[in-house]
C-alpha positions as CSV (number, residue, x, y, z in Angstrom):
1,X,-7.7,18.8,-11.6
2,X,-8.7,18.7,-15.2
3,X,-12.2,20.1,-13.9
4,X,-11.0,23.2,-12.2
5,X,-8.9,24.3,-14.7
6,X,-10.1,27.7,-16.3
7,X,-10.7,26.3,-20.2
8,X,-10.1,29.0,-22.8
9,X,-8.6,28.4,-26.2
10,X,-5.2,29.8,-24.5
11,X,-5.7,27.2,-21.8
12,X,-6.6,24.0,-24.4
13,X,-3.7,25.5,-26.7
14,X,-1.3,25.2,-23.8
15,X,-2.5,21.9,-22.9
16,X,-2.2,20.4,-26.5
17,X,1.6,21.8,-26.9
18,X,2.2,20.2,-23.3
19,X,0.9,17.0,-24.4
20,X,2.8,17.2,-27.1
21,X,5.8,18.0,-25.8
22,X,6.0,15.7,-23.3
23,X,7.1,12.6,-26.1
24,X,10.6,14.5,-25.6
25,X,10.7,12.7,-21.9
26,X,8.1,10.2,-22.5
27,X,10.6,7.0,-22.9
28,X,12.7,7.8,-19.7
29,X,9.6,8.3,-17.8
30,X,8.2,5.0,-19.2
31,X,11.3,2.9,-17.9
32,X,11.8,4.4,-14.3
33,X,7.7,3.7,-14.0
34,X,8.2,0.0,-15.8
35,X,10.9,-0.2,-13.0
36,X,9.4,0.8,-10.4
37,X,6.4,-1.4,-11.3
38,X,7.8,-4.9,-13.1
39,X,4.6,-5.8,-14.0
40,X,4.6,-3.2,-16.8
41,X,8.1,-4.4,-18.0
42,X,6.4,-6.0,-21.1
43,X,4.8,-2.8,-22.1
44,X,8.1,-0.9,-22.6
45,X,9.8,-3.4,-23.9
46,X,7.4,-4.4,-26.9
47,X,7.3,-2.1,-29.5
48,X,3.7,-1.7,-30.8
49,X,2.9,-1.8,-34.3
50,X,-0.2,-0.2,-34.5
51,X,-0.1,0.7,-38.6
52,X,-1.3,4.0,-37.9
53,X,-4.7,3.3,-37.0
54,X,-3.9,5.3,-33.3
55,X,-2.9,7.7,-35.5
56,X,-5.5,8.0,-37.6
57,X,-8.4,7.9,-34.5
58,X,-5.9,10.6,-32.7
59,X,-6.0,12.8,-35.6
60,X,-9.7,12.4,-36.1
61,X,-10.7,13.2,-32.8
62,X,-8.1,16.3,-32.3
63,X,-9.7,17.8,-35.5
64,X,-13.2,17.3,-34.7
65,X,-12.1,19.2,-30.9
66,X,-10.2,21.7,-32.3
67,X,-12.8,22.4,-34.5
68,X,-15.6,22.9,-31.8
69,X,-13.1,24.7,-29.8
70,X,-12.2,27.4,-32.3
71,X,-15.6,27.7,-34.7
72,X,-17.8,27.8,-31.4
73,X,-18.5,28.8,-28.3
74,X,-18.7,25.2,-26.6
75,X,-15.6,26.4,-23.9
76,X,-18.8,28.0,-22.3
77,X,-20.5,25.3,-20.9
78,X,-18.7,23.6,-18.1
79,X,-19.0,20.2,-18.7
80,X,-18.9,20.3,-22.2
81,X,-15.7,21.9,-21.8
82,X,-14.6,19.3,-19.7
83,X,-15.3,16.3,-22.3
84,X,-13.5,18.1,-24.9
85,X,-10.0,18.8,-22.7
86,X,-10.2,14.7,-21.9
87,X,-10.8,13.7,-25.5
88,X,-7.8,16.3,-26.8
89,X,-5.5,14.8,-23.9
90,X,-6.9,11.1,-25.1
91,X,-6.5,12.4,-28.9
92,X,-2.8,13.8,-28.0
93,X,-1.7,10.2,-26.6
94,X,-2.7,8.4,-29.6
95,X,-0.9,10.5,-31.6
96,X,2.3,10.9,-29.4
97,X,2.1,7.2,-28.4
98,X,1.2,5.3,-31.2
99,X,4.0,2.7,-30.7
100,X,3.4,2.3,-26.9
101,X,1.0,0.0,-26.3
102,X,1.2,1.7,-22.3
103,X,0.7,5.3,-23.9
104,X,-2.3,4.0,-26.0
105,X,-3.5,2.4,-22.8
106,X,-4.0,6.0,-20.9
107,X,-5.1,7.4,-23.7
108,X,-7.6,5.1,-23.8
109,X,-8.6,6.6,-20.5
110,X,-9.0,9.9,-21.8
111,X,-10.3,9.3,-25.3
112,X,-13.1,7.6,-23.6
113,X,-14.7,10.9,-22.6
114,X,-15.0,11.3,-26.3
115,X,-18.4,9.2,-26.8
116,X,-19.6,12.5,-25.3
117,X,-17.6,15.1,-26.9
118,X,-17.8,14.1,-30.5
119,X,-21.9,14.5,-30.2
120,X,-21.3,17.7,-28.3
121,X,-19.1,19.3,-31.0
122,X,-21.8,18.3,-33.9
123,X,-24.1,19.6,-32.2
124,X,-22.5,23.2,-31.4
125,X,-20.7,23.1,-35.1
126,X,-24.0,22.4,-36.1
127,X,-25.3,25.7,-34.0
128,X,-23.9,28.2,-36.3
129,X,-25.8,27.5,-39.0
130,X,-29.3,28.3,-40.0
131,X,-29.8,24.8,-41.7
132,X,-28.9,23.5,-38.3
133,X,-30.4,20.2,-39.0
134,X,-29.1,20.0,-42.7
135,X,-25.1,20.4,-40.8
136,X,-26.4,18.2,-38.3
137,X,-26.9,15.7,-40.7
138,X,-23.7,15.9,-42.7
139,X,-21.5,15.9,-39.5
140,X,-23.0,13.0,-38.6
141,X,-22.3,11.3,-41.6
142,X,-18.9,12.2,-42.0
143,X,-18.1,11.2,-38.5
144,X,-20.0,7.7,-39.5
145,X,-18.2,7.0,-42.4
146,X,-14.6,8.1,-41.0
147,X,-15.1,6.0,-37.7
148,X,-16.3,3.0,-40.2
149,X,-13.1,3.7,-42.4
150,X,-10.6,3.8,-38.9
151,X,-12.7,0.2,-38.2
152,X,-12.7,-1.3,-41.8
153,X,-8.3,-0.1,-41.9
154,X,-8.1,-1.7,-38.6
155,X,-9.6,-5.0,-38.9
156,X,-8.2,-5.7,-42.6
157,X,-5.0,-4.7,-41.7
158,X,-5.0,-6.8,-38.5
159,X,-3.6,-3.7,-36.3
160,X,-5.7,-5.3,-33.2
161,X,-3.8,-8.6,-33.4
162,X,-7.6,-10.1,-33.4
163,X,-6.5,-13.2,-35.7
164,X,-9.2,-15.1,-35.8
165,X,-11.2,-11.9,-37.3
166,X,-10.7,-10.9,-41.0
167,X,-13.6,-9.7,-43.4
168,X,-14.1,-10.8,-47.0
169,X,-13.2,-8.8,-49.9
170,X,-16.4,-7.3,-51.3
């Protein structure tokens, strides 16, 4: 459906204050779908603490879209445009969900699309400059060094549950 849709900055804002505003129903929805499926019972009734690092990757990756969205002309090419609507829905879920574990699971579905998207926005930020591989450059790195800082918050603050994983004080 996602594909069909007309995308526009009117359509992606509409979408983001959707996806935002569905957290006002987001609970009740979650307990008539965990009843109608018991299976999920254990996601709705464990309460995720995630430390903000959903929050932090949801933050990240709605900046870097609505960046590309609003300081070029990526909405233009269809599939681009597509990449960039999953990763804001994916980026939206984190954010909204970030003490669902079952929220940050279908945002995981999304936010995958964003292994594309991030690239794609670099390189059409990186567009509108003459310097293009000077901004190229820079975007890169900053998108390095914030993904290693999400990873390095992550792991020492053991948001993953990975116990057996911890890295040494440098």
């Amino acid at each position: 459906m996602i594909w069909y849709i007309k995308k526009s900055k009117l359509t992606f804002s509409l979408m983001i204050i959707v996806a935002a505003l569905s957290n006002l129903f987001l609970n009740s929805l979650l307990s008539n779908f965990s009843q109608l499926f018991d299976h999920y019972q254990m996601y709705t009734d464990a309460v995720l603490i995630s430390g903000g690092g959903t929050l932090l990757l949801g933050i990240f990756l709605l900046v870097m879209v609505c960046s590309a969205i609003f300081l070029t002309d990526i909405l233009h090419d269809k599939s681009a445009a597509f990449t960039i609507f999953m990763t804001a829905i994916g980026a939206v879920l984190y954010i909204v969900g970030s003490k669902s574990q079952l929220i940050i699971r279908m945002a995981d579905y999304f936010a995958i699309y964003s292994i594309i998207a991030v690239p794609q926005a670099v390189i059409a930020m990186g567009r509108r400059f003459r310097n293009q591989r000077l901004v190229d450059l820079v975007l890169t790195t900053i998108v390095i060094f914030v993904g290693l800082a999400i990873f390095y918050y992550k792991l020492m603050n053991n948001l993953g549950e990975i116990i057996p994983y911890s890295l040494n004080s440098i």
